[in-house]
LODRENZA-931229 format. One record per residue (C-alpha): residue number from 1; residue in one letter; x, y, z. Coordinates in steps of 0.1 Angstrom, whole numbers, plus 5000, padded with zeros to 4 digits. Example, Ala and Ser with C-alpha at 12.3 -4.5 7.8 and 13.67 -1.06 7.14 Angstrom:
// LODRENZA-931229
   num   residuo      x      y      z
     1         A   5123   4955   5078
     2         S   5137   4989   5071
//
This chain:
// LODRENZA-931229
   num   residuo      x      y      z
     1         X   7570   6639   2162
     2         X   7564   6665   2191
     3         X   7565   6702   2194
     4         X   7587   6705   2158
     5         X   7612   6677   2175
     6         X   7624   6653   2155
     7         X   7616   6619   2174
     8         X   7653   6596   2180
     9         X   7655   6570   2152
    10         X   7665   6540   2170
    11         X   7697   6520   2169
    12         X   7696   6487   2159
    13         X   7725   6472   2173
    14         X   7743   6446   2144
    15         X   7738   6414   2149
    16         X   7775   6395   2166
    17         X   7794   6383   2142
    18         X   7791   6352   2132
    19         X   7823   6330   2124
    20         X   7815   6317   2089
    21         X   7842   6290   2091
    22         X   7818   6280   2123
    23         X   7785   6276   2103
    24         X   7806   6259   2073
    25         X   7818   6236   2097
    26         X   7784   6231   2113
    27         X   7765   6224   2074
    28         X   7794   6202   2067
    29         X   7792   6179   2101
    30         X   7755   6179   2093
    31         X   7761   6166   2057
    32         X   7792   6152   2047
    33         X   7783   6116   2063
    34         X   7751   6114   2040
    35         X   7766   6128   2010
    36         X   7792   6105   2016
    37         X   7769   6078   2015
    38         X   7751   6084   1983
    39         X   7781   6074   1964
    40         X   7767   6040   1969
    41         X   7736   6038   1990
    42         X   7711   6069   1994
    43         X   7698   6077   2033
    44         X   7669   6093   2046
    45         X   7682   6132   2059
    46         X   7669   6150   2088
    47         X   7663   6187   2088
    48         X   7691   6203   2106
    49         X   7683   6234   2128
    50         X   7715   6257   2141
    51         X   7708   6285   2166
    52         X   7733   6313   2173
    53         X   7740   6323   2211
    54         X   7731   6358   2216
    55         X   7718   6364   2180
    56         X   7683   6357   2185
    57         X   7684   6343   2149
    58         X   7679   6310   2136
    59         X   7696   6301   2106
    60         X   7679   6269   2084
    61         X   7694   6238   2069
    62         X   7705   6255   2032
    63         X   7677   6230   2015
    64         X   7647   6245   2032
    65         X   7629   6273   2012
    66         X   7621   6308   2027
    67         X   7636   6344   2030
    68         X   7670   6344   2041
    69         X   7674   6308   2035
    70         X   7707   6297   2016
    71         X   7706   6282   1981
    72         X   7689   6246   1983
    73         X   7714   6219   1977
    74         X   7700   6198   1947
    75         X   7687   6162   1954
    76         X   7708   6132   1936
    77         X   7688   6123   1904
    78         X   7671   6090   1906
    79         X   7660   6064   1882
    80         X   7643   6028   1887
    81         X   7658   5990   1878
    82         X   7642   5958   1880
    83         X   7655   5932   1903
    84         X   7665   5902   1883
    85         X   7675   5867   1885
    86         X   7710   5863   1874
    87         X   7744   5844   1884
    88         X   7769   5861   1902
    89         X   7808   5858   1904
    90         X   7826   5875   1928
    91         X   7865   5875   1909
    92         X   7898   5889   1915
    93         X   7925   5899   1889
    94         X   7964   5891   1892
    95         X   7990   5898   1870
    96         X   8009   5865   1849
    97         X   8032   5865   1824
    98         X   8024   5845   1791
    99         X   8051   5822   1784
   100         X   8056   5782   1778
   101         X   8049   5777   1813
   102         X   8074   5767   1847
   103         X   8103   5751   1832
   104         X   8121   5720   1851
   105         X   8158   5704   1848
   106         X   8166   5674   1829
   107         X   8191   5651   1841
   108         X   8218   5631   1825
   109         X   8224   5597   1841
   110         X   8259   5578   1841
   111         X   8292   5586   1831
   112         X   8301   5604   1799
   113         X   8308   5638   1780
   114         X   8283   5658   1765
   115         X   8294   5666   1730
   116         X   8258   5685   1718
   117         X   8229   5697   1733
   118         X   8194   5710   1713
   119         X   8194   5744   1708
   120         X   8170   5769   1726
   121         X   8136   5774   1711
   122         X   8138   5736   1696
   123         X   8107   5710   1696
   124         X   8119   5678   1708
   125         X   8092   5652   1698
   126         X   8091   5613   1706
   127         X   8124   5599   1687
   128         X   8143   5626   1685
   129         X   8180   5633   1699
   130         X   8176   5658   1728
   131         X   8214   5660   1732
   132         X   8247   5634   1730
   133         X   8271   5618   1748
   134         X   8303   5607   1739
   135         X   8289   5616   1703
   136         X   8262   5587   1715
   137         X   8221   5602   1710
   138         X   8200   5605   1736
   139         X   8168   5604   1723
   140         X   8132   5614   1739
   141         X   8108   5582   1747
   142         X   8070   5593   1760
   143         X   8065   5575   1795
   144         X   8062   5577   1831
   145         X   8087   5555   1843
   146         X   8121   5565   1833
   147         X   8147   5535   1826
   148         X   8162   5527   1859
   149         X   8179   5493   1851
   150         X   8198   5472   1825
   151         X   8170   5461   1804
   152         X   8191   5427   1783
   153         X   8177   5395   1802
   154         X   8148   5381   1779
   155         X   8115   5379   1795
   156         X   8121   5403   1821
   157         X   8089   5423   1832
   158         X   8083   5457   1843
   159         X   8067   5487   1833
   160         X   8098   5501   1821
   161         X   8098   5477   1795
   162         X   8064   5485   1785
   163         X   8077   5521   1777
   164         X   8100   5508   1754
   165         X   8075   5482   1736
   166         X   8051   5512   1733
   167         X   8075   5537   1716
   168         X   8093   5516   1694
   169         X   8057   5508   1682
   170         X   8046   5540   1682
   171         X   8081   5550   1657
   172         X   8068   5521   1634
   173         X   8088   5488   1646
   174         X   8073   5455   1641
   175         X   8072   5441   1679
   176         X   8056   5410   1677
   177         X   8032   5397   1702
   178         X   8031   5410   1739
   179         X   8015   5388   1769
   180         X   7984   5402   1781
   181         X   7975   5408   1816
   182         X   7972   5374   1835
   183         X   7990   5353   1816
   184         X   8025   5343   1830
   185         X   8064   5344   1819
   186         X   8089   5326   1832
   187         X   8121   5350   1839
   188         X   8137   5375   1862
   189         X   8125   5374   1893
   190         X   8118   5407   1910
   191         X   8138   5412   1943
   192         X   8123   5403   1972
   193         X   8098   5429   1990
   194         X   8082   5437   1954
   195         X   8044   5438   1950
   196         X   8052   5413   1918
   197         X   8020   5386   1918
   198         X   8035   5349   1907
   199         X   8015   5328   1886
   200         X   8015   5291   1872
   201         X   7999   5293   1841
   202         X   8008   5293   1805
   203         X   8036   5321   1796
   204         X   8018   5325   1760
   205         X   8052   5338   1747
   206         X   8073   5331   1721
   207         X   8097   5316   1749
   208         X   8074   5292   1770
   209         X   8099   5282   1800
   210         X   8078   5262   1818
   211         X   8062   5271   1857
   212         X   8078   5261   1881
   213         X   8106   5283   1901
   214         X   8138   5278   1892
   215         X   8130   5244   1882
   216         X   8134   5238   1842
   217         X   8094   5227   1832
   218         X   8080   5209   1800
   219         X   8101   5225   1771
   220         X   8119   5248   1791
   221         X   8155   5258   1785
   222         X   8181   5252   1819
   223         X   8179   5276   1848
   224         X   8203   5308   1851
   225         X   8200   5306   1886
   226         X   8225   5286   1908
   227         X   8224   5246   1913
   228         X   8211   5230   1946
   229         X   8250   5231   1955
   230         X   8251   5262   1949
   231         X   8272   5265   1919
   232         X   8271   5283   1888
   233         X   8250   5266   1863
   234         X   8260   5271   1823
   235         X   8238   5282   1800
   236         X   8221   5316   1785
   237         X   8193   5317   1809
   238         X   8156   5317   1806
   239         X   8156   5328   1773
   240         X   8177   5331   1738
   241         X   8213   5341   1739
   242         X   8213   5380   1733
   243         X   8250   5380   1729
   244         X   8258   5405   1759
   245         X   8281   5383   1776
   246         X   8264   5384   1811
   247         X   8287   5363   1832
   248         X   8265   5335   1846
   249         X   8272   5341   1881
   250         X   8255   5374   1878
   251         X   8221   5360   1862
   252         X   8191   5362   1880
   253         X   8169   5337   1898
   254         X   8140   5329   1871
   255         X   8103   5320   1880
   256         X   8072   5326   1867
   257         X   8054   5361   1867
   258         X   8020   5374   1862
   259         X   8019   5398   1838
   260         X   8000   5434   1851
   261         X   7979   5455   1827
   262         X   8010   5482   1831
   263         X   8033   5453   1821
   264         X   8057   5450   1788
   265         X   8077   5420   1785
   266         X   8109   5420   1772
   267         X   8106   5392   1746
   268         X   8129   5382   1716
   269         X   8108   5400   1687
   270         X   8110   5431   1711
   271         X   8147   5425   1717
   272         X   8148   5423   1678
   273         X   8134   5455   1674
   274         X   8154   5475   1697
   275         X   8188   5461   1675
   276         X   8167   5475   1647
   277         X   8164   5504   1661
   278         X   8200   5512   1674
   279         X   8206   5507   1640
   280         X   8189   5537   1629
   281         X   8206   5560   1657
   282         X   8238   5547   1643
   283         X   8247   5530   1679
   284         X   8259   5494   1678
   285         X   8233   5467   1678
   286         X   8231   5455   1715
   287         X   8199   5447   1717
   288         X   8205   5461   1755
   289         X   8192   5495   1770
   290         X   8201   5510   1804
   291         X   8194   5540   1818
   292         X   8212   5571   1804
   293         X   8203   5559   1770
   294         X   8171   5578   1765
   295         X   8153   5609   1781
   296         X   8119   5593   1789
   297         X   8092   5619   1790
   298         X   8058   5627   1793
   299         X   8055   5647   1760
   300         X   8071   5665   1734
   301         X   8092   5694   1750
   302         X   8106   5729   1738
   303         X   8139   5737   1752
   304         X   8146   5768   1770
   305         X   8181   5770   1771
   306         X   8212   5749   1789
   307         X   8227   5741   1822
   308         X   8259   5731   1807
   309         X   8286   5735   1777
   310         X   8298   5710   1758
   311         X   8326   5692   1768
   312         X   8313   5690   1807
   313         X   8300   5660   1822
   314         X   8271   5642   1817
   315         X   8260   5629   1850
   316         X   8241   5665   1862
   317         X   8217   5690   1854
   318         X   8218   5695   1812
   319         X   8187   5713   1798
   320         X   8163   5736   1807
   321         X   8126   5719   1793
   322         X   8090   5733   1791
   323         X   8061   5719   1772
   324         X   8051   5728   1742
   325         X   8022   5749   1744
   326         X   8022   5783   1755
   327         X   8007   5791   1792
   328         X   8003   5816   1814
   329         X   8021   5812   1850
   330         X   8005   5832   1879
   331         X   8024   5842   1915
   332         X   7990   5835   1939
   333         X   7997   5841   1978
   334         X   7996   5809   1994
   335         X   7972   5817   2017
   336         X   7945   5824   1987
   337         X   7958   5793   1972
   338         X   7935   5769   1984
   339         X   7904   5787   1966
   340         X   7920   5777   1931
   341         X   7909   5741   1921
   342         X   7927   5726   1889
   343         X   7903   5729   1863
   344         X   7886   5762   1877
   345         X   7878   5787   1844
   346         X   7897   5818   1844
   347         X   7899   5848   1816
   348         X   7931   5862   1803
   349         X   7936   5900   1798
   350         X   7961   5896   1768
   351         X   7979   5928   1761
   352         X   7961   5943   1731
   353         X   7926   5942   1752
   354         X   7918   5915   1739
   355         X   7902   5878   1768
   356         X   7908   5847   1758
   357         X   7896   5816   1775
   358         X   7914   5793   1799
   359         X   7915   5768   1827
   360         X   7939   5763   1857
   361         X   7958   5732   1846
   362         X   7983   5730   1876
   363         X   7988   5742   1907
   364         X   8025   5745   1923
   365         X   8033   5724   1956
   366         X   8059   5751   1968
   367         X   8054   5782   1982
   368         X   8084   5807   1977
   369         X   8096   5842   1984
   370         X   8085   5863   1953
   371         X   8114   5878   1932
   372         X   8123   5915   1944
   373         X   8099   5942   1940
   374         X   8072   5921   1942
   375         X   8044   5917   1968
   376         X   8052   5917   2009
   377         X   8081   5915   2024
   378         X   8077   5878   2037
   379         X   8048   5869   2018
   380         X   8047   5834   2000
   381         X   8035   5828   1966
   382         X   8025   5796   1946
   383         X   8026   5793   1911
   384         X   7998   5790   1891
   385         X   7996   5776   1860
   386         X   7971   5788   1835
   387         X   7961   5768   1799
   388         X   7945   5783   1769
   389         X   7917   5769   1758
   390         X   7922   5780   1720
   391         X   7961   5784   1718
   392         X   7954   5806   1682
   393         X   7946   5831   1701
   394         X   7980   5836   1716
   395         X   8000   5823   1684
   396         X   8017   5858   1676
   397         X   8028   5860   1707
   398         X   8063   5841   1729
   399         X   8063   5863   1763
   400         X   8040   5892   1775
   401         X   8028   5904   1806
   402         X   7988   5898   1811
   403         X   7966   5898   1836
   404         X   7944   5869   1847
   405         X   7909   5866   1862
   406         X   7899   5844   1885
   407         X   7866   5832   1898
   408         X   7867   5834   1939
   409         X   7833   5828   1948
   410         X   7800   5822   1925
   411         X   7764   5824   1935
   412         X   7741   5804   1906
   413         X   7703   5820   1900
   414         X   7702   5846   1926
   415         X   7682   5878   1927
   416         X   7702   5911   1924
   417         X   7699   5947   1920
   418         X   7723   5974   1915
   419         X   7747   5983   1943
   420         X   7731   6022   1942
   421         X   7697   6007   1951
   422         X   7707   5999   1985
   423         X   7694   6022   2017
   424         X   7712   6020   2047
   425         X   7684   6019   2076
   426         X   7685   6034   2110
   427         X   7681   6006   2130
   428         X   7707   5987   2112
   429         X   7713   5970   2083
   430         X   7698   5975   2044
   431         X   7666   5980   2023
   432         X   7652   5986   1989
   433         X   7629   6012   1978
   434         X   7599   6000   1959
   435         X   7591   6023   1928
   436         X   7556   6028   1947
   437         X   7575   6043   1974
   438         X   7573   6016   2001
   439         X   7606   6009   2019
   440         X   7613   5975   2026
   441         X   7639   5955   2043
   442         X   7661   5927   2028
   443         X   7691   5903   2034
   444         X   7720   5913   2013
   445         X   7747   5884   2003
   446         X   7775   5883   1970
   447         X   7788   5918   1956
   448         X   7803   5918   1919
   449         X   7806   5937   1895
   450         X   7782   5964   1906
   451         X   7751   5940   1917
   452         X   7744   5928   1948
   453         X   7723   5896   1954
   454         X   7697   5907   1981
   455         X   7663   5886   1997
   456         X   7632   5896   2017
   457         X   7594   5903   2013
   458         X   7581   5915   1987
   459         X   7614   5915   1965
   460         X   7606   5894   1934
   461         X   7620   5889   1902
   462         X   7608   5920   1879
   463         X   7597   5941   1909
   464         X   7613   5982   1903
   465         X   7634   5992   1931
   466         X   7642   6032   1928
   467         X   7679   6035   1921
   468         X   7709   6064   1926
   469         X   7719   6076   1890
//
């Protein structure tokens, strides 16, 4: 101050305005990638400096300390966890619905009217009619081979006639002896082009006809087949006289025939039986069977509902079939497909929260279109079936919608650690933080259910890795 002057006060010129959306932008460039990342892996962060043009003022990352700074952005807590040894299963969950399982079609065979059919929701068991024809029963038979031919001609040999030995046993009919495999049985020879093996032996059965082809042996009983001249030769044929009236020149060359370990033979005490039987079903005493007069199949079945009314034809599609134990059927893409092996373990998610324990017991052979409003448009699906292992569990229950879990890939004793453990490096790929603070780098391989299986130096079983909370 001079001379009683006041001295100027000098202007400070403001400082340019700074565009807050600018420096927003700039913090948020500089952090969103990191912060981004610590929802599953935590990164090293660099100090981030950003200088204003024509400010002459430099503004500091908002975690450093000091006047004018911005409020510091807390650090994600942290905790430890030990890397263990574990097994690991990487699985995916699909939706099924609970149910009896795919159903197929059963077919009628021949001519006839159906006059009844067993109701939906009804256990057909090994015996029992499974609908009529003509007013005739057509019962169920367990088997594999359904009855493809005439079954009347004593002696003859097949494994169609072994289903009928083995259920009429099973129902509680006296039998009588069967040849075992090896022994031989003079009687309808197989066409021509069969894998039938021919033996010479003793027959062992009640009706020993000798061994030579076509040619009556010691004890044997004359020849259905046709004479050296070619005529018709009288007589019942290679065995006893049935009483179904087989004209002669329809009889079969007879010859001997091994008996295979899949073989029944179609002898008179079995003949006997079946007459006892047809008793029972209140159908006349033929002692014959032909096809159309039982369902042969491979269990007990629950019927789902009908293909046809009473009163139509017998000779198509008449019931709708599924087994008897509930399952769970699954729509998997077919191009997953081939991970699922038959006998894989799987968990389903049954409705009330409650998992139960099953296996894949069958895997479809067709892919298909799934129904509308379902997956991709073109996508194909195969049908998974799903068994229980306890079927209690799902005893209250006919139909629900659950979910199923599957198994995709497994790694067996494994070290793992938490997912949040994981640093993502600079130069490229992952590492671990040791509690003691040394950063180290490891190999990372199967993800699930939070834990990652992960190998290198110095990672051992028990060893503290510092973790995200």
């Amino acid at each position: 101050m001079t001379g009683g002057q006041t001295e100027p006060v000098p202007v400070v010129e403001p400082l340019p305005d700074v565009d807050a959306s600018a420096v927003e932008s700039a913090r948020s460039g500089a952090h969103a990638a990191p912060r981004r990342r610590r929802r599953r892996i935590r990164t090293a962060v660099a100090l981030t400096v950003l200088t204003l043009t024509g400010a002459g003022v430099a503004v500091a990352a908002p975690w450093k300390s000091g006047s004018g700074a911005a409020q510091a952005e807390p650090e994600p807590k942290t905790g430890t966890a030990k890397v263990v040894r574990t097994d690991l299963t990487d699985t995916r969950i699909l939706d099924g619905t609970l149910g009896y399982g795919t159903p197929r079609t059963l077919n009628g065979v021949g001519n006839g009217t159906v006059t009844w059919l067993a109701s939906s929701g009804t256990t057909v068991s090994r015996g029992e009619t499974l609908y009529r024809v003509d007013d005739r029963p057509v019962p169920a038979l367990y088997g594999n081979v359904p009855m493809y031919r005439r079954l009347e001609t004593p002696n003859t040999v097949g494994r169609d006639v072994r289903v009928i030995a083995d259920n009429l046993r099973a129902l509680g009919y006296d039998i009588g002896r069967q040849p075992g495999p090896g022994e031989t049985v003079t009687g309808p020879v197989p066409p021509t082009g069969t894998e039938r093996s021919r033996g010479t032996g003793p027959s062992g059965t009640e009706q020993d006809t000798g061994s030579g082809e076509g040619t009556p042996g010691k004890g044997a009983r004359p020849s259905s087949g046709p004479s050296a001249s070619g005529a018709p030769q009288p007589g019942t044929g290679s065995g006893e006289d049935t009483g179904t009236g087989t004209p002669s020149e329809q009889r079969p060359v007879t010859g001997p025939i091994k008996i295979r370990s899949e073989d029944g033979v179609l002898t008179r005490s079995l003949i006997d039986a079946v007459k006892r039987w047809q008793t029972s079903l209140g159908v006349p005493a033929t002692g014959v069977i032909q096809p159309g007069d039982v369902a042969v199949l491979a269990d007990a079945v629950r019927v789902q509902g009908a293909e046809v009314q009473t009163g139509d034809p017998a000779d198509g599609p008449l019931l709708r079939i599924t087994p008897t134990t509930k399952a769970v059927t699954v729509d998997v893409n077919a191009s997953e497909v081939g991970s699922v092996k038959r006998g894989d373990a799987v968990t389903v998610r049954l409705p009330g929260g409650e998992s139960a324990a099953a296996e894949v017991a069958a895997i479809g052979s067709e892919a298909k279109t799934p129904s509308s409003g379902q997956g991709l448009p073109g996508e194909l699906r195969v049908t998974v079936t799903v068994a229980f292992k306890d079927p209690g569990q799902v005893s209250g229950l006919n139909s629900a919608p659950v979910q199923v879990e599957f198994g995709s890939e497994s790694r067996s004793n494994v070290l793992a650690v938490p997912l949040t453990a994981l640093l993502a490096l600079r130069e490229g790929g992952y590492g671990l933080q040791l509690a003691g603070g040394r950063l180290v780098a490891v190999e990372t391989g199967l993800i699930a259910k939070g834990m990652v299986e992960v190998s290198g130096d110095r990672i051992t079983e028990g060893a503290r890795v510092v973790t995200a909370s």
